[in-house]
C-alpha positions in Angstrom: 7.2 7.8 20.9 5.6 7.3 17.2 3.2 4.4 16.8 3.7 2.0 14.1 0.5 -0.3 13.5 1.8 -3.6 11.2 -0.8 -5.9 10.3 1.1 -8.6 8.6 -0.6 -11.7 8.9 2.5 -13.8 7.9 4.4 -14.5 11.8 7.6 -14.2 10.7 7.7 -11.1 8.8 5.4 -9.6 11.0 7.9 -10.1 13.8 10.8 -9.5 11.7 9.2 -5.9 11.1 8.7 -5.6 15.0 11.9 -5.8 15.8 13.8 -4.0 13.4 11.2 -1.2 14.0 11.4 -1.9 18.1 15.4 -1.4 17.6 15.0 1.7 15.5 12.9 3.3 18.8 9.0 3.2 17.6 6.4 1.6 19.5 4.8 -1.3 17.5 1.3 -2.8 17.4 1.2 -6.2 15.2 -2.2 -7.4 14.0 -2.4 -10.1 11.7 -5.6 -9.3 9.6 -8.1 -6.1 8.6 -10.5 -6.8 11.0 -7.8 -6.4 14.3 -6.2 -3.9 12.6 -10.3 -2.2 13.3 -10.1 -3.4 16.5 -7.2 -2.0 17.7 -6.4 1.1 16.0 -8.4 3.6 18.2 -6.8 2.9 21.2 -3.1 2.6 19.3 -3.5 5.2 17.7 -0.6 5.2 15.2 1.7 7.4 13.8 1.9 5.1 10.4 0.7 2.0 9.0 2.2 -0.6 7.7 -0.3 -2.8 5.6 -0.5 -6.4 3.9 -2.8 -6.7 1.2 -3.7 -10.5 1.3 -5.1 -11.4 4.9 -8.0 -13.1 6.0 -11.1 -11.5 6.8 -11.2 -8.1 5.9 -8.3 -7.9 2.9 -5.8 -4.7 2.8 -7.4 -3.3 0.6 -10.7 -2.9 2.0 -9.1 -1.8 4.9 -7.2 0.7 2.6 -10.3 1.8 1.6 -11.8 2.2 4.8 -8.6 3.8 6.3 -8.6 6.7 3.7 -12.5 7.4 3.9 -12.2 7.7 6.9 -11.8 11.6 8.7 -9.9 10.3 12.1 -7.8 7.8 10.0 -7.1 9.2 6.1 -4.0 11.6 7.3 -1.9 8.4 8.9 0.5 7.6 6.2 0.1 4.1 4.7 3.0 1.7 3.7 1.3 -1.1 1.7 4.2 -4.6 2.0 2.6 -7.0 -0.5 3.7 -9.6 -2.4 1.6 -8.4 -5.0 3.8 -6.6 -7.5 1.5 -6.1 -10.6 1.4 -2.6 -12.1 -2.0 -2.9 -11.5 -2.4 -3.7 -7.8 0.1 -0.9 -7.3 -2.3 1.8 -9.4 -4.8 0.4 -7.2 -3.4 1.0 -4.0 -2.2 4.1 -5.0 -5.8 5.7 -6.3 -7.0 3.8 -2.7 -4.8 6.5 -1.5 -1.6 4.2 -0.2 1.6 6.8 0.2 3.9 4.1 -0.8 4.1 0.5 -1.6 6.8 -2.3 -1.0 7.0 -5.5 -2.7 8.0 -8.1 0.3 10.2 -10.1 -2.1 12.4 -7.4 -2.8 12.2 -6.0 0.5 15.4 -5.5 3.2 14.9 -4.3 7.0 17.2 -1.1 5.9 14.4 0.0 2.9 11.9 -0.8 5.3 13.1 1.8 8.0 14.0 4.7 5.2 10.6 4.4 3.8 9.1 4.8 7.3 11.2 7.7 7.8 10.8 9.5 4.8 6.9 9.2 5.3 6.9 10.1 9.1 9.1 13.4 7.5 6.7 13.8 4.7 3.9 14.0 7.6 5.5 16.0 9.8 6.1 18.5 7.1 2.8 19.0 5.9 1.2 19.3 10.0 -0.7 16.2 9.9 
Protein backbone atom coordinates (compact mmCIF):
# COMPACT_ATOMS: atom_id res chain seq x y z
CA UNK A 1 0.00 0.00 0.00
CA UNK A 2 1.69 3.65 -0.69
CA UNK A 3 2.44 5.69 2.39
CA UNK A 4 1.37 9.17 2.49
CA UNK A 5 3.22 11.22 5.43
CA UNK A 6 0.87 14.70 5.99
CA UNK A 7 2.17 16.97 8.44
CA UNK A 8 -0.45 19.61 8.63
CA UNK A 9 -0.56 21.15 11.81
CA UNK A 10 -4.02 22.72 11.32
CA UNK A 11 -6.63 19.60 12.79
CA UNK A 12 -9.05 19.96 10.42
CA UNK A 13 -7.40 20.03 7.23
CA UNK A 14 -5.01 17.58 8.39
CA UNK A 15 -7.88 15.21 8.92
CA UNK A 16 -9.77 16.33 5.96
CA UNK A 17 -6.55 15.19 3.96
CA UNK A 18 -6.71 11.73 5.92
CA UNK A 19 -9.70 10.81 4.89
CA UNK A 20 -10.03 11.72 1.52
CA UNK A 21 -6.58 10.05 1.02
CA UNK A 22 -7.80 6.88 3.51
CA UNK A 23 -10.93 6.62 0.95
CA UNK A 24 -8.71 6.81 -2.17
CA UNK A 25 -6.72 3.53 -0.63
CA UNK A 26 -3.26 5.03 0.77
CA UNK A 27 -2.08 4.50 4.10
CA UNK A 28 -1.70 7.87 5.96
CA UNK A 29 0.57 9.13 8.74
CA UNK A 30 -0.59 12.77 10.14
CA UNK A 31 2.02 14.74 12.07
CA UNK A 32 1.32 18.16 12.98
CA UNK A 33 4.80 19.85 12.92
CA UNK A 34 8.66 19.37 11.32
CA UNK A 35 10.01 17.95 14.30
CA UNK A 36 7.29 14.63 14.20
CA UNK A 37 7.42 14.58 10.87
CA UNK A 38 11.62 13.66 12.02
CA UNK A 39 10.33 11.47 14.42
CA UNK A 40 8.28 9.42 12.58
CA UNK A 41 9.35 9.15 9.02
CA UNK A 42 11.89 6.21 9.36
CA UNK A 43 9.65 3.84 10.63
CA UNK A 44 6.69 5.21 8.00
CA UNK A 45 8.49 5.27 5.53
CA UNK A 46 6.46 7.06 2.88
CA UNK A 47 5.73 6.91 -0.49
CA UNK A 48 5.01 10.91 -0.63
CA UNK A 49 4.85 13.84 1.43
CA UNK A 50 2.54 16.06 1.87
CA UNK A 51 4.01 19.31 3.63
CA UNK A 52 2.85 22.61 5.49
CA UNK A 53 5.12 25.33 5.53
CA UNK A 54 4.02 27.35 8.70
CA UNK A 55 4.20 24.91 11.82
CA UNK A 56 5.70 25.12 15.02
CA UNK A 57 9.01 24.01 15.86
CA UNK A 58 10.90 23.02 12.96
CA UNK A 59 9.02 25.14 9.95
CA UNK A 60 8.39 23.33 6.33
CA UNK A 61 10.82 24.64 5.00
CA UNK A 62 13.59 23.66 7.09
CA UNK A 63 12.19 20.40 6.95
CA UNK A 64 12.16 20.85 3.10
CA UNK A 65 15.53 21.52 3.34
CA UNK A 66 16.44 18.70 5.36
CA UNK A 67 14.28 16.30 3.38
CA UNK A 68 15.99 16.99 0.05
CA UNK A 69 19.74 16.88 1.55
CA UNK A 70 19.04 14.19 2.71
CA UNK A 71 20.26 10.59 0.55
CA UNK A 72 17.44 8.11 2.27
CA UNK A 73 14.76 10.96 2.04
CA UNK A 74 15.52 13.48 -1.25
CA UNK A 75 13.73 10.95 -3.95
CA UNK A 76 10.12 10.95 -1.89
CA UNK A 77 8.20 13.37 -3.78
CA UNK A 78 7.10 16.47 -1.94
CA UNK A 79 3.67 18.29 -2.11
CA UNK A 80 4.15 21.58 -0.29
CA UNK A 81 -0.04 22.79 0.92
CA UNK A 82 0.64 26.35 2.21
CA UNK A 83 -1.29 29.17 2.52
CA UNK A 84 1.59 30.97 1.47
CA UNK A 85 1.00 31.91 -2.13
CA UNK A 86 3.69 34.57 -2.90
CA UNK A 87 5.69 34.09 -6.10
CA UNK A 88 8.46 34.09 -3.95
CA UNK A 89 7.74 31.43 -1.35
CA UNK A 90 6.82 29.32 -4.29
CA UNK A 91 10.54 29.91 -6.09
CA UNK A 92 11.65 29.00 -2.77
CA UNK A 93 10.19 25.90 -2.35
CA UNK A 94 10.78 24.98 -5.62
CA UNK A 95 14.91 25.68 -5.63
CA UNK A 96 14.37 23.70 -1.84
CA UNK A 97 13.62 21.07 -4.28
CA UNK A 98 9.53 20.78 -3.60
CA UNK A 99 7.93 18.81 -6.77
CA UNK A 100 4.79 20.69 -6.56
CA UNK A 101 3.10 23.21 -4.45
CA UNK A 102 -0.74 23.81 -3.49
CA UNK A 103 -2.12 26.94 -2.21
CA UNK A 104 -4.68 25.60 0.70
CA UNK A 105 -7.14 28.47 -0.10
CA UNK A 106 -7.64 27.38 -3.47
CA UNK A 107 -7.41 23.88 -2.77
CA UNK A 108 -10.42 20.99 -3.37
CA UNK A 109 -9.98 17.21 -2.07
CA UNK A 110 -10.29 16.22 -5.97
CA UNK A 111 -6.85 18.53 -6.97
CA UNK A 112 -5.49 17.17 -4.00
CA UNK A 113 -5.74 13.44 -5.01
CA UNK A 114 -4.69 14.24 -8.94
CA UNK A 115 -1.60 15.94 -7.76
CA UNK A 116 -0.76 12.90 -5.57
CA UNK A 117 -1.28 10.72 -8.45
CA UNK A 118 0.45 12.41 -10.95
CA UNK A 119 3.54 12.57 -8.57
CA UNK A 120 3.34 8.92 -7.40
CA UNK A 121 3.32 8.28 -11.58
CA UNK A 122 6.10 10.78 -12.12
CA UNK A 123 8.02 8.55 -9.43
CA UNK A 124 7.23 5.44 -10.49
CA UNK A 125 8.35 6.33 -13.93
CA UNK A 126 11.71 7.53 -13.24
CA UNK A 127 12.47 4.04 -10.67
CA UNK A 128 12.69 5.96 -7.53
Amino acid sequence: MTKILVAEDDKLLANAYKVKLTREGYEVLSVADGDELVANIEKFDPDIIVLDLIMPKTDGFMILDYLKKSERWKNVPVLVSSNLSQSEDIVRVTKLGADDYIVKTDLSMKVLGEKIKALLLKKNAQGK
